[in-house]
N, C-alpha and C positions, 0 to 999 in steps of 0.2 A: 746579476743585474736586477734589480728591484722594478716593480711600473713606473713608480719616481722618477729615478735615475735613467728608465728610456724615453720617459717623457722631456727630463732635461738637454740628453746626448743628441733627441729629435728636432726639438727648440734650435738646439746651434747649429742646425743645418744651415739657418738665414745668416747671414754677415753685411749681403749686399741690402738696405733698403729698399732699393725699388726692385728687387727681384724674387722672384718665389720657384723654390729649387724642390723638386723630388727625387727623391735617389739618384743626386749628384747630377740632374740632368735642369736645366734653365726652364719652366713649363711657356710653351710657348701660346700664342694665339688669344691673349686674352688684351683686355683693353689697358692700358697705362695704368690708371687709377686705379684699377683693381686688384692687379699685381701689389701697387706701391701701399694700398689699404689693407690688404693682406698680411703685407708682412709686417705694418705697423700695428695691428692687431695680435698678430701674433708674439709680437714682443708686449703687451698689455700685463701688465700683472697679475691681470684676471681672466686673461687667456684660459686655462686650464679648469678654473672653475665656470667658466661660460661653456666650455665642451662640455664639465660634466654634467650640467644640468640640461645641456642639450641632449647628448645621448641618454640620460634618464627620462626626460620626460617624453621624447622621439620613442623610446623602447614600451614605455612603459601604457602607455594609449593603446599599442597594438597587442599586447601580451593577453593572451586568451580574452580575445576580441578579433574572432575571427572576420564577423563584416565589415571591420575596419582593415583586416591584412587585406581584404576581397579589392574593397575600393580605393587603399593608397601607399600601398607598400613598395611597388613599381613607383619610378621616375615617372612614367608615362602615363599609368591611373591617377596619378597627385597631381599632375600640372595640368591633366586637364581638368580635375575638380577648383585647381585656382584660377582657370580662364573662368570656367561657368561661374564661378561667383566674383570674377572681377567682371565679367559680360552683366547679370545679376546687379551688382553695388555700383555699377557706373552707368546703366540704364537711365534717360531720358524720361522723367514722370511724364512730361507732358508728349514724350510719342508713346504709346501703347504698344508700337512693333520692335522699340528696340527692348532689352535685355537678352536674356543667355536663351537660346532654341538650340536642337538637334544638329540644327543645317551650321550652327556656326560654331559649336562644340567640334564638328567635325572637319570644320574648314582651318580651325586654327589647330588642328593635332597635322594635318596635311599641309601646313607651313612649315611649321615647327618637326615637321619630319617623325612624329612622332609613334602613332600609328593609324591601321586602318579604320576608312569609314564605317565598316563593320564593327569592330571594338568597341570603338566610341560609343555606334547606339548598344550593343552591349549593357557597358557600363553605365550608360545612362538609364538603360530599364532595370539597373538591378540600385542604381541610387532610388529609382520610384520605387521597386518594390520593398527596400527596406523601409523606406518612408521618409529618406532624406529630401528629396525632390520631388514636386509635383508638376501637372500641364497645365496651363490655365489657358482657355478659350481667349481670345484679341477679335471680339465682334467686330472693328474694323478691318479686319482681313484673319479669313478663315482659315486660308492657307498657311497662318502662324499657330504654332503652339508653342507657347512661350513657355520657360523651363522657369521655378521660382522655387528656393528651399525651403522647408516646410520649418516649421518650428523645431523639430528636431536636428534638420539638416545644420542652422542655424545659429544653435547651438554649439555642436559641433565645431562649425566650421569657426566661431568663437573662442574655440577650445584651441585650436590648432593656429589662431594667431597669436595667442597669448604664450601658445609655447614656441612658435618661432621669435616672438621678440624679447620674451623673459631670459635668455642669455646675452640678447646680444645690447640688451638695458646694461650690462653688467659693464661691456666694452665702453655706454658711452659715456663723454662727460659732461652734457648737454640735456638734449631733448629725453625728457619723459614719455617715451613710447606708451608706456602700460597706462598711462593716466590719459593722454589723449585717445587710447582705444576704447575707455572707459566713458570719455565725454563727448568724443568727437563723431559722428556716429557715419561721417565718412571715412572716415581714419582711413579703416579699416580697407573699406574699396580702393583707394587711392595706394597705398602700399599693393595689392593684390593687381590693380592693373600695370604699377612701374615692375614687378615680379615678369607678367606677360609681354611688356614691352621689353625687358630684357632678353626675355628670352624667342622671343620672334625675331631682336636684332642679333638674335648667335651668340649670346652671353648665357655661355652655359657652367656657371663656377667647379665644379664636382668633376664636369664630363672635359675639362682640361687635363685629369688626371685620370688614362685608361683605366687601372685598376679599381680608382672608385667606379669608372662607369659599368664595369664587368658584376659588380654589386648590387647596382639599382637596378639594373636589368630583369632582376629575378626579385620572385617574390619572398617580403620581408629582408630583401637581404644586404641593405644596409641598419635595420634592427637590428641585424644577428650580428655586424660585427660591431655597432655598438654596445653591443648586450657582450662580446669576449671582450673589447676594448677596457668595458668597468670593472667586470673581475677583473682581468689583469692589472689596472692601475690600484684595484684597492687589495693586492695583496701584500702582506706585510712581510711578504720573507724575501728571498734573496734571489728564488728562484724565477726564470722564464718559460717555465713549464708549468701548464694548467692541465686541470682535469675537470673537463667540460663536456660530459656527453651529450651524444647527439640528440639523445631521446627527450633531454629536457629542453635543448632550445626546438625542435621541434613540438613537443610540445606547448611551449609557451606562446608560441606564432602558429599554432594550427597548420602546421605545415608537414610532409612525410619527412622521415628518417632520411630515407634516401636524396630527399632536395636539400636536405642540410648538410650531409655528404659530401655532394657533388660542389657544392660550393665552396666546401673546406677543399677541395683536391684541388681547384682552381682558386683559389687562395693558395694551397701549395705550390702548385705549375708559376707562381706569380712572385714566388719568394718570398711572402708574408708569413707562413707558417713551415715549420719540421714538424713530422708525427713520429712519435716512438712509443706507440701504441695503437691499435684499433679502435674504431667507435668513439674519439675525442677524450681518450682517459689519457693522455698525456701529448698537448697539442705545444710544440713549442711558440713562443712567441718573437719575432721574428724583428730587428728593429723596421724591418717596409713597412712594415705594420702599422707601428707607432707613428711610423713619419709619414704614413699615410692618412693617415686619422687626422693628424695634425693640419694637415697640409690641407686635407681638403675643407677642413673646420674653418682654417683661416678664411678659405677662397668664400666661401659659404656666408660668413659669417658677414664680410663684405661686403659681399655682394644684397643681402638683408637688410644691413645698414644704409648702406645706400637710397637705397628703398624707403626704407622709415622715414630719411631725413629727406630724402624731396617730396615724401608725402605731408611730413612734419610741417614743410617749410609754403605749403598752400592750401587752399579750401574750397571746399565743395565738392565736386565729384570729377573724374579723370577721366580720360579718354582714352579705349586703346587703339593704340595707331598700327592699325590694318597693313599702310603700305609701306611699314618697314622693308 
């Protein structure tokens, strides 16, 4: 079987439109219109070239760029870098206390169940120390330090909305995402806060489907399996057997041998992968695989759109609603 041909055999898992199926099983718990965007997405003709420029340019930011595996490679390091700059782009000019601080970095990872109050300042002193984020004083009340991204944060964070919506422009037939992020100069906040409000109301598109969430868990490790996803779909022979050692996706992600291991062995336990060889010199490719890839691309991809277009569809700046 070719990458082609499990990408096609993956595809015709859907039949039902309003339902979204993984390995034969109905994925439950998500909201109506999600499911049903999903799977119409997935039937897009451009379905397959929106993945692949997602898993290229997703892969390709973090690839020996180790201070970006540091700060967004985890599910949990990334959603809280898009509270702080949905807190950040949806801030009040005329209050000086609101935007994104420590205290509310940490209160919305402790909604969202995400992780400790510890972490969070973690992460947050080491976005200052690279120079992503800064403190700025609030002479109105000392007891705030308000968190604001520096020009390079900014940047950055720039960089990484232009690559969540340059695939999913491809899906639409409509709104010009990349033009409005380019003129609109809340675009940008407004997508990032409907992103948080999604996900504070339990719309979590990825984490519908165990196996992707046992991925993002770890660090880089939904990189790495989009980084075997592309080889495998751009091989041109016949076979489902790659030879992909460990040592180079480890080293492309700054990450040890050993964590790219253990993730392939739980990718095995998972039914995603056969090994008929040690060290990733011949990893079979498994169709969960594929239809895992697919599956959760769709849910993902959706749920992005969504996004764009009710930020597309208003103006000025959003608000995120706390008491979801």
């Amino acid at each position: 079987m070719s990458g082609e041909t499990g990408l096609a055999q993956a595809g015709e898992q859907i039949s039902d439109p309003s339902a979204i199926v993984f390995d034969g099983s109905r994925i439950q718990g998500l909201p109506e219109w999600l499911v049903q965007d999903a799977a119409a997405l997935r039937a897009h003709p451009a379905f397959h070239d929106a993945l692949r420029v997602y898993a290229t340019t997703m892969t390709s930011q973090l690839e020996n760029a180790a201070d970006r595996v540091r700060l967004t490679s985890e599910e949990a390091l990334l959603f809280i870098g898009i509270a702080m700059s949905a807190m950040h782009l949806s801030r009040d000019p005329t209050d000086p206390r609101s935007g994104a601080t420590l205290t509310r970095a940490q209160t919305f990872a402790a909604r969202a169940g995400l992780t400790s109050p510890n972490r969070v300042a973690a992460l947050v002193g080491l976005k200052k120390r690279m120079g992503h984020w800064r403190e700025v004083e609030v002479p109105e009340d000392r007891r705030i330090k308000r968190l604001e991204p520096t020009e390079k944060g900014a940047l950055l964070s720039q960089v990484y909305a232009r690559m969540t919506l340059e695939p999913v422009q491809l899906l639409s037939n409509g709104v010009d995402y990349l033009s409005l992020l380019r003129t609109d100069p809340d675009f940008k906040g407004r997508v990032a806060v409907e992103a948080i409000n999604h996900y504070l109301g339990g719309i979590r598109a990825a984490r519908a489907v165990p196996e992707a969430g046992y991925f993002m868990d770890q660090v880089a490790g939904r990189q790495v399996m989009f980084k075997l996803w592309l080889a495998f779909v751009e091989q041109n022979n016949a076979s489902t057997i790659m030879n992909y050692p460990y040592e180079r996706l480890a080293t492309s992600f700054t990450v040890s041998r050993a964590h790219i291991r253990r993730m392939f062995e739980g990718g095995r336990e998972r039914g995603l992968f056969a090994f008929h060889a040690p060290g990733g010199r011949a990893i079979e490719i498994l169709p969960k695989f594929i239809e895992l890839q697919e599956t959760v691309a769709s849910l993902v991809f959706a749920q992005i759109k969504k996004e764009a277009d009710v930020a597309a569809a208003t103006t000025g700046r959003s608000r995120i609603v706390w008491e979801i």
